[in-house]
N, C-alpha and C positions, 0 to 999 in steps of 0.2 A: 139923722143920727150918724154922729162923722163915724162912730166906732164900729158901727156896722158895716163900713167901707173896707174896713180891713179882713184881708182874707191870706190864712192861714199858707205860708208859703210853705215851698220844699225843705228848706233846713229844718224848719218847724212839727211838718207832719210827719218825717223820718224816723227822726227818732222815737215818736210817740209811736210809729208801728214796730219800730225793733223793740222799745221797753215792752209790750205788749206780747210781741213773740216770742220773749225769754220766759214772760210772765208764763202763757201759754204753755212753754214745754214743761217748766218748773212745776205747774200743778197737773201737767197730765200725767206725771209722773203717781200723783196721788190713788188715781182707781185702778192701775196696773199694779198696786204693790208692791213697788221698788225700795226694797230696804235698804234704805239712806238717812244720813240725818236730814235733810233736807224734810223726808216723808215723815220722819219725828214730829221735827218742827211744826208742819203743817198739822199733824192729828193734835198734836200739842196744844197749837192756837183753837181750832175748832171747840175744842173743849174749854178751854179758860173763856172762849165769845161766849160759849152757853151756863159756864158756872155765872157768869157779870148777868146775863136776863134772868138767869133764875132768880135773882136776888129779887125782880121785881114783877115776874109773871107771877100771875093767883093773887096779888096783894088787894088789886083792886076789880071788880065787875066794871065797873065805870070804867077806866082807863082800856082794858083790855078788849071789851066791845069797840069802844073807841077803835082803836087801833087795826080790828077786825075790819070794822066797816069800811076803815080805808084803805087795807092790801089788798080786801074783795070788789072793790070797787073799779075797774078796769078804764072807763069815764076819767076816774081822776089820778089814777095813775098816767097811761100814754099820753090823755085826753087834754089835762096841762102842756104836756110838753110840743105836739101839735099846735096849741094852740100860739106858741112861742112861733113856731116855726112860721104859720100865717103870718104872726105877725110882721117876721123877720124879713118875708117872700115882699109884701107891700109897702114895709117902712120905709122906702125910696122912692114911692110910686111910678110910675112907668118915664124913668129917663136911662139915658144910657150907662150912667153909673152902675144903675139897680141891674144890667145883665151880668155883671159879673157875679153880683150875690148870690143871683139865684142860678147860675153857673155852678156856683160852689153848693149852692142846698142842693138840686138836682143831682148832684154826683156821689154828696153825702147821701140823699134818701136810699142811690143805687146802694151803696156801702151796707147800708140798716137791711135790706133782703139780704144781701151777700154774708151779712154778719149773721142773720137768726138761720140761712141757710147752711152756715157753717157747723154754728151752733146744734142743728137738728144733727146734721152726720155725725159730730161727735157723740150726741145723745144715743147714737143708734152702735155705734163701734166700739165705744168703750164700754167695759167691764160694768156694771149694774152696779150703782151705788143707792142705798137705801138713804132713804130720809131720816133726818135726825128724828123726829116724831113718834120713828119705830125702831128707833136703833140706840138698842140700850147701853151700848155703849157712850152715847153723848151729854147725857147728865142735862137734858132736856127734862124740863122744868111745865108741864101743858096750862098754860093760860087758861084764863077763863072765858067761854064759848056762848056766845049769844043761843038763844034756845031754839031746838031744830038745827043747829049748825052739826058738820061732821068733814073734818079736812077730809082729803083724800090723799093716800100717801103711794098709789100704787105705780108711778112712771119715776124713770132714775132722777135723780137730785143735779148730776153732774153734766156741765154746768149749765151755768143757771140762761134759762131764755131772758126773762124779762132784765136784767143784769144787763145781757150784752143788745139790749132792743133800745134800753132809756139808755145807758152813756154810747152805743153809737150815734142816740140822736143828740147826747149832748155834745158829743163831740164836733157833729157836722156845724151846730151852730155856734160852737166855739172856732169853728175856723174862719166864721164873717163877724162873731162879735165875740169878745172875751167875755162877758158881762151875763150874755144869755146862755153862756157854754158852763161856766159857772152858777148861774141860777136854775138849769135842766139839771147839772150834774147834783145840786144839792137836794133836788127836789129827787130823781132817780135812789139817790144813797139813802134819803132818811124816809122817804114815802113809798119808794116801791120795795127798796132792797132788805132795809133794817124789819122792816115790818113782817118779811117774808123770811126772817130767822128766828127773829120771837118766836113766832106760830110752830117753830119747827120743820117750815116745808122747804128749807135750805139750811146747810152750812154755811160757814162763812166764806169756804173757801169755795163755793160754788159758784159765789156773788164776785169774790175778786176774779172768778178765773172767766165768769160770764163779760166783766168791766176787760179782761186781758185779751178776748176775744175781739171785743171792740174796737181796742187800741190799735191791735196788729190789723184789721181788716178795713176799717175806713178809712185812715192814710194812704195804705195799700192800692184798694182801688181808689181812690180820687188820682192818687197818683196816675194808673194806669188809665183814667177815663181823661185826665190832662192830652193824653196822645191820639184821643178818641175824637170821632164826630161823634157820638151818640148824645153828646149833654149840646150841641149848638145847634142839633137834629133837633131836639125835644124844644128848645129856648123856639127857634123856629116857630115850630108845631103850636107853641102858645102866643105865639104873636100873629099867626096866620086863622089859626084855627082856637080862640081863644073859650069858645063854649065846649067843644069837645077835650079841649087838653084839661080844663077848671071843672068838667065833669069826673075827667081820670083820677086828677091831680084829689080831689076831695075823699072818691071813694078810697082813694091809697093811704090814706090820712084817715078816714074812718076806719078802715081795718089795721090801720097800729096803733087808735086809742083806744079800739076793744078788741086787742089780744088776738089780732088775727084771725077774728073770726069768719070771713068772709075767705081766707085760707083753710082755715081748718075745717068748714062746713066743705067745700073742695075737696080737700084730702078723702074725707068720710065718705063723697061720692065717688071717688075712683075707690075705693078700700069697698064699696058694695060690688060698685063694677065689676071689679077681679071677684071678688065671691060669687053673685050669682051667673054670671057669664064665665066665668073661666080663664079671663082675659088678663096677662101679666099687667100688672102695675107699672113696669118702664115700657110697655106699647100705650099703655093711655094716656099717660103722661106727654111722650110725643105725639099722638093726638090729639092733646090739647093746645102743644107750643107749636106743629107743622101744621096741623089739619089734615095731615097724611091718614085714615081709619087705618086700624090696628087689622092685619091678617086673620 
């Protein structure tokens, strides 16, 4: 596939990380309350996104289960875009062309942690914003709900994880194929992202500022791992030691096309830790990345 040969140069990733970090300040501006027109704007669009799905949530049981099953479905949200990414890793099979590709995925995957790692801090520092679902301010319209269903609205909206998880991965694979960064990116907006404004469990401005998170942070680092051994460490590592790198490389892959669960099952075990032990949360943490035990 010759188009998979191309890899997104420096003039190219650059600016997608500045459009990204203006995006980023413009909407942070949103849960600090900054009275500007700028913040107009933004409550403005929010509300005209959800008068346009009102017109077509409740219309149908069918459609809207529909559409259920696919934002709840974790498998076929990441679980597509993964499977691009295999593809992308193999489409050259092992010549020396194919190390630069996966050079460039390699650096991009580093990005997709750095990006939902970014993502969580802001989740945790900025100001609480509620979910459209329960914020009667938003002219949110509640679908109709497969039986036994019950969203939950109780962690902030802003911004969106899954937003900046799929176009950081569409973007890593738009810097070795145009084609497949464009077929992730459509598949991210209209399957993971639209779907998760319908239902009410984002704004819309949640979803651009999760996409603006992405922008500014995987150019970013590719950029910075460009000056790095760690990505021709790793190429290394899977040509030397190709059972243990395709054991790493899978499980890292299974936990971003079901929602990080093999992280978050993680988290919930230090979050016991510190409870029933007493033990701060940044001591277990580095004993888990040093192996140092916590005092």
């Amino acid at each position: 596939m010759r188009e998979s040969a191309h890899i997104a140069s420096r003039p190219t990733l650059l600016p997608l990380a500045l459009t990204g970090g203006v995006l980023c300040f413009l909407l942070l501006l949103v849960p600090m309350g900054t009275p500007t027109r700028v913040i107009d704007a933004v409550v403005h669009f929010d509300v005209s996104v959800f008068a346009f799905f009102s017109r077509f949530a409740g219309r149908s049981w069918t459609v809207d289960t529909l559409i259920w099953s696919v934002w709840t479905q974790a498998a076929v949200q990441g679980g597509v875009v993964m499977v691009l990414v295999w593809g992308a890793w193999f489409s050259q099979g092992e010549t020396p062309e194919s190390r630069q590709t996966r050079a460039a995925m390699l650096s991009s995957l580093v990005g997709v942690y750095a990006c939902i790692l970014l993502t969580l801090v802001l989740r945790v520092v900025l100001p609480f914003r509620a979910r459209p679902m329960v914020d009667p301010t938003s002219a949110f319209q509640m679908p109709y709900l497969p039986n036994g269903a019950m969203p939950t609205a109780e962690s902030t909206s802003f911004p969106s994880g899954h937003a900046a998880v799929l176009f950081a991965l569409a973007i890593g694979l738009w810097s070795i194929s145009r084609t497949l960064g464009i077929v992730a990116g459509f598949h991210g907006l209209f399957v993971v992202c639209l779907p998760r404004v319908y239902f009410g469990r984002h704004w819309a401005t949640d979803i651009v500022a999760g996409a603006g998170v992405a922008l500014a942070t995987v150019p970013m680092v590719n950029e910075v791992l460009r000056r790095s051994s760690l990505v021709p460490r790793l190429l290394g590592w899977s040509e030397r030691r190709p059972a243990a790198f395709y054991s790493v490389f899978f499980l890292c892959s299974m936990d971003i096309a079901m929602d990080f669960a093999f992280v978050k099952t993680a988290l919930k075990l230090v979050s016991i830790l510190q409870l029933v032990r007493g033990v701060h949360i940044t001591r277990v943490v580095m004993w888990i990345v040093t192996g140092t035990a916590p005092a």
